[in-house]
C-alpha positions in Angstrom: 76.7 89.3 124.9 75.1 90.8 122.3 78.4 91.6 120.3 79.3 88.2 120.5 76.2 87.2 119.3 76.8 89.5 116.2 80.3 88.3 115.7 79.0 84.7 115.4 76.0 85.7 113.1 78.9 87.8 110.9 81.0 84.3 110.8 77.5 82.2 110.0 77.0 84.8 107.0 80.6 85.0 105.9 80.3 81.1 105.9 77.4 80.7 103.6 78.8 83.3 101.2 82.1 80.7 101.3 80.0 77.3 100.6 78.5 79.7 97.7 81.6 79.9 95.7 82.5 76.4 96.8 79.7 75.5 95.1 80.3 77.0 92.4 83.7 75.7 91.7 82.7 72.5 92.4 80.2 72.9 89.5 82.4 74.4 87.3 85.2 71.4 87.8 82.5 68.9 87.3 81.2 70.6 83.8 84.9 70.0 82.7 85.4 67.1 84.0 82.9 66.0 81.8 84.0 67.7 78.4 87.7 66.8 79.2 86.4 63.1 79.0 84.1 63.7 76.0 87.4 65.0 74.3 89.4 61.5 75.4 86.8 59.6 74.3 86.4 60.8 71.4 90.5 60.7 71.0 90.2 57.4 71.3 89.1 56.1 67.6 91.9 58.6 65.9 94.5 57.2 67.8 93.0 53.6 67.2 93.6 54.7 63.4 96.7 56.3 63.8 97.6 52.5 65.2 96.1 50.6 62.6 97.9 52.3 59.8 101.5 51.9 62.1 100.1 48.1 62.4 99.5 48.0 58.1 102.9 50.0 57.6 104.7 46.9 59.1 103.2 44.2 57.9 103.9 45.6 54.3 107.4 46.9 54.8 108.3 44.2 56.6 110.0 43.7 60.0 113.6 43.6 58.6 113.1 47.2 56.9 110.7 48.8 59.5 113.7 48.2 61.9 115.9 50.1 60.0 114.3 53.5 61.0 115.3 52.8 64.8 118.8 51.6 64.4 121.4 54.7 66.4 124.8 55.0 66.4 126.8 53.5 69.6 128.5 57.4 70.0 125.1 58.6 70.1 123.7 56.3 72.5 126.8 57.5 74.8 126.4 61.0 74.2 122.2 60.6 74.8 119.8 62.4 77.4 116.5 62.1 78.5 113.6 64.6 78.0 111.1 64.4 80.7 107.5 66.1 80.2 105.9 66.8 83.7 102.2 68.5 82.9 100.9 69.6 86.4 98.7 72.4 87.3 98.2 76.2 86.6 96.2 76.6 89.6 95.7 76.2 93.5 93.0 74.0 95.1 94.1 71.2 93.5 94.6 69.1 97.1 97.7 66.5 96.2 97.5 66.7 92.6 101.2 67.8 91.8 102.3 66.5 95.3 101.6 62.9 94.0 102.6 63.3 90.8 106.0 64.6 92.0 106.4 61.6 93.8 106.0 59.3 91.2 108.1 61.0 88.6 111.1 61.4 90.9 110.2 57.9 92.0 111.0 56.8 88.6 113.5 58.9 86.7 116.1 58.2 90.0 116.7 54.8 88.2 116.8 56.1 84.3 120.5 56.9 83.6 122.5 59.6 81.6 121.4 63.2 81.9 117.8 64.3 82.2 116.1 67.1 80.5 112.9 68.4 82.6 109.8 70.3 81.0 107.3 71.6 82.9 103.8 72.3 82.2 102.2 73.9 84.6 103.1 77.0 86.7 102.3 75.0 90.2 104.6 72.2 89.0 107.2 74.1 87.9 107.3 75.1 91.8 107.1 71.7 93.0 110.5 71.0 91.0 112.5 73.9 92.3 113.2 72.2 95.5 114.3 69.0 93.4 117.9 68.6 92.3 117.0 68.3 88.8 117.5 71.4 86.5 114.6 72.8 84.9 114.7 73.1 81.1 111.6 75.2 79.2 108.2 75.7 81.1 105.3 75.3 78.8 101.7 77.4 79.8 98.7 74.9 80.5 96.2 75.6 78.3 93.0 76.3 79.9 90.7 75.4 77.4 91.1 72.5 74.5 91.3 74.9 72.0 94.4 75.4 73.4 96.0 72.3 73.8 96.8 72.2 70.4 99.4 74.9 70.3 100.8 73.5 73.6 101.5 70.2 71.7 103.0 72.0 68.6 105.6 73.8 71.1 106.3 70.5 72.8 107.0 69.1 69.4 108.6 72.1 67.9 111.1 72.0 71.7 112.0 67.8 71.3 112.3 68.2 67.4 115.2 70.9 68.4 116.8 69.2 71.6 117.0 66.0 69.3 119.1 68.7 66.5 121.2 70.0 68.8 121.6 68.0 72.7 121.7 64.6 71.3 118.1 63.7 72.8 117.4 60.1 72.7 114.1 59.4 74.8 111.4 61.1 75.8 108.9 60.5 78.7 105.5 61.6 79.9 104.5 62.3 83.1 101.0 63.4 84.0 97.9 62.4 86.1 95.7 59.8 84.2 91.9 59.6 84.7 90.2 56.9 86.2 86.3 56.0 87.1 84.3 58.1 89.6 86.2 61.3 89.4 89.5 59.8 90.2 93.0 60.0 88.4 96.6 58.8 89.4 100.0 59.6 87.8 101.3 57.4 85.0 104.3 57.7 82.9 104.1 57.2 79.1 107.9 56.9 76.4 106.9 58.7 73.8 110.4 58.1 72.1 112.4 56.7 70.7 110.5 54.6 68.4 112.2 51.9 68.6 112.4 47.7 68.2 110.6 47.5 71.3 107.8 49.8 70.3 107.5 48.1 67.1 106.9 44.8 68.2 104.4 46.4 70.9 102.2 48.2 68.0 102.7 44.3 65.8 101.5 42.1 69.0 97.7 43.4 68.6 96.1 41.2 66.4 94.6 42.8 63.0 90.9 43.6 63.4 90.1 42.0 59.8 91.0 38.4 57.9 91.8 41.2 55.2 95.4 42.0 54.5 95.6 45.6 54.9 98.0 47.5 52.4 99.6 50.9 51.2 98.6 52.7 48.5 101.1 55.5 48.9 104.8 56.0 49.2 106.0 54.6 52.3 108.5 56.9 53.4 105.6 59.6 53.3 103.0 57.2 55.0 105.5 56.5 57.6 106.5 60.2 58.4 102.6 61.4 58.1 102.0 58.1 60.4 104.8 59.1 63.0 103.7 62.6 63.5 99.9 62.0 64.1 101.2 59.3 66.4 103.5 61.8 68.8 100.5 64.3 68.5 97.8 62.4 69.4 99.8 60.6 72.3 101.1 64.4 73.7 97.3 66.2 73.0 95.5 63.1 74.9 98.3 62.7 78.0 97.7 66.9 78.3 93.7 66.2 77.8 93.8 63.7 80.9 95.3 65.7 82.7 93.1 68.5 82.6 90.1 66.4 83.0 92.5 64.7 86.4 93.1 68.3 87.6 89.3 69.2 87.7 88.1 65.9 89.5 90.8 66.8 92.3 89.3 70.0 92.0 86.2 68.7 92.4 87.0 66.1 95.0 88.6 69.0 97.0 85.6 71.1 97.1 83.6 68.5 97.7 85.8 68.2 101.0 85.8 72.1 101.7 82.2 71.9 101.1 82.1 69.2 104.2 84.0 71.2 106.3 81.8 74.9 106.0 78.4 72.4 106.4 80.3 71.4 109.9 81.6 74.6 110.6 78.1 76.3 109.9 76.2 73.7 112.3 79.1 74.5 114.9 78.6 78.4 114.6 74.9 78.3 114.8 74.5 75.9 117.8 77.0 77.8 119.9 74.7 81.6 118.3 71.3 79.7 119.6 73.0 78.6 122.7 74.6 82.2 123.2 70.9 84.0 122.4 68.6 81.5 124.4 71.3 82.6 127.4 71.0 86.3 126.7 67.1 85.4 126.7 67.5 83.8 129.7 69.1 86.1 131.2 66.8 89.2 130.1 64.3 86.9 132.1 65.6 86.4 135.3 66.2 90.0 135.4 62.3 90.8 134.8 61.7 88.2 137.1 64.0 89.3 139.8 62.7 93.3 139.4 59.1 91.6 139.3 59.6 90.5 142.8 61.9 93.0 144.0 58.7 95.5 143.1 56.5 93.0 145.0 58.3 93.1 147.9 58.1 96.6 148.0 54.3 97.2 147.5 54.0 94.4 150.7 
């Protein structure tokens, strides 16, 4: 009896140390959580700017010669393939972070047609995909800090800048886990290119914040590469921002969960330790009490 009683107070011990780390990491996910969003947020006027001067590059050039920057040829339309991004996760306890984002993506690429070229970000992801029928191109490293998501975006531009030299790439699509309100997230996709007629008339359909005519001071050609670029970067650094901030609330939310689980656990283990000591108690009675009488018999 008394073994067992020691094995259950070992597993009530080796339980609280458990809910300890859990605590921990759940602290730790919730502290990024937090600066990932500051970082988005403050993303958020840049790439307002970046649109405004897209929005004052067209309404000075024109519609007729703004067009001409997205016009292909019809033999490299034929020859075109895809580029898909997939940023995932580096690390475990995620709960269905990559499963769902998995999902979606091969949910939607099944109807996109021509060949596909698949990126991965994300060691975990890059696992996720093996099984899939789709080949795996270059796997990036998540960063693990934002200091560092600016060299992952530079690679990813550096990789689509030389796939559009030399593969004939034509568009280019994100996939990645967007954030939502109360530490929640769900995957999105995002075309990132080609800039096209389509994503012209998207930046020219939101209305001008002023009654003044905005204008160009500078060569356009320049404006419009300079304009371009911060465009692409600011679109890749935020979609691999949100999903850092999306991997730490599933983090969180699955701690949260383990958290529930060791509290449940812990009351289990310590009702069935009281119930298994007030028996050995018990027990340890009845026997005084039976030699108690047993010695009173014998003095009668």
């Amino acid at each position: 009896m008394s073994e067992s009683s020691s094995g259950l107070q070992h597993k009530i011990n080796s339980a609280g140390d458990l809910k300890s780390v859990v605590r921990t990491m759940k602290a730790m996910a919730a502290a990024n959580i937090n600066q990932y969003e500051n970082a988005v947020h403050a993303l958020d006027d840049y790439y307002r700017t970046v649109q405004l001067g897209l929005m004052a590059y067209f309404r000075n050039v024109g519609k007729q010669v703004a067009s001409a920057h997205f016009k292909h040829s019809s033999t490299t339309a034929k020859k075109s393939k895809t580029g898909i991004i997939v940023i995932g996760s580096d690390q475990g306890l995620v709960g269905q972070f990559n499963d769902t984002l998995v999902s979606f993506m091969t949910t939607n690429i099944a109807n996109m047609a021509g060949d596909k070229l698949i990126w991965t970000v994300g060691e975990r992801i890059q696992a996720h995909l093996e099984d899939f029928e789709y080949p795996l191109q270059r796997r990036f490293t998540l960063p693990n800090s934002i200091d560092s998501v600016t060299t992952l975006v530079t690679d990813i531009l550096q990789e689509i800048h030389l796939q559009q030299q030399t593969n004939q790439l034509q568009e280019v699509y994100l996939f990645f886990n967007r954030t939502l309100a109360n530490a929640q997230y769900e995957p999105t996709c995002q075309r990132i290119l080609p800039l096209d007629n389509v994503w012209q008339q998207t930046i020219l359909a939101e209305p001008w914040p002023t009654s003044c005519r905005p204008q160009l001071l500078a060569n356009t050609e320049i404006t419009f590469g300079a304009l371009i670029g911060e465009y692409l970067f600011t679109s890749l650094y935020r979609a691999s921002i949100e999903s850092l901030a999306s991997e730490n609330a599933s983090r969180l939310i699955a701690m949260q969960r383990a958290e529930k689980n060791i509290e449940e656990i812990q009351s289990l283990l310590s009702r069935q330790y009281h119930r298994r000591r007030q028996g050995a108690i018990d027990e340890e009675l009845s026997d005084l009490v039976g030699g108690f009488e047993a010695l009173i018999g014998v003095t009668e």
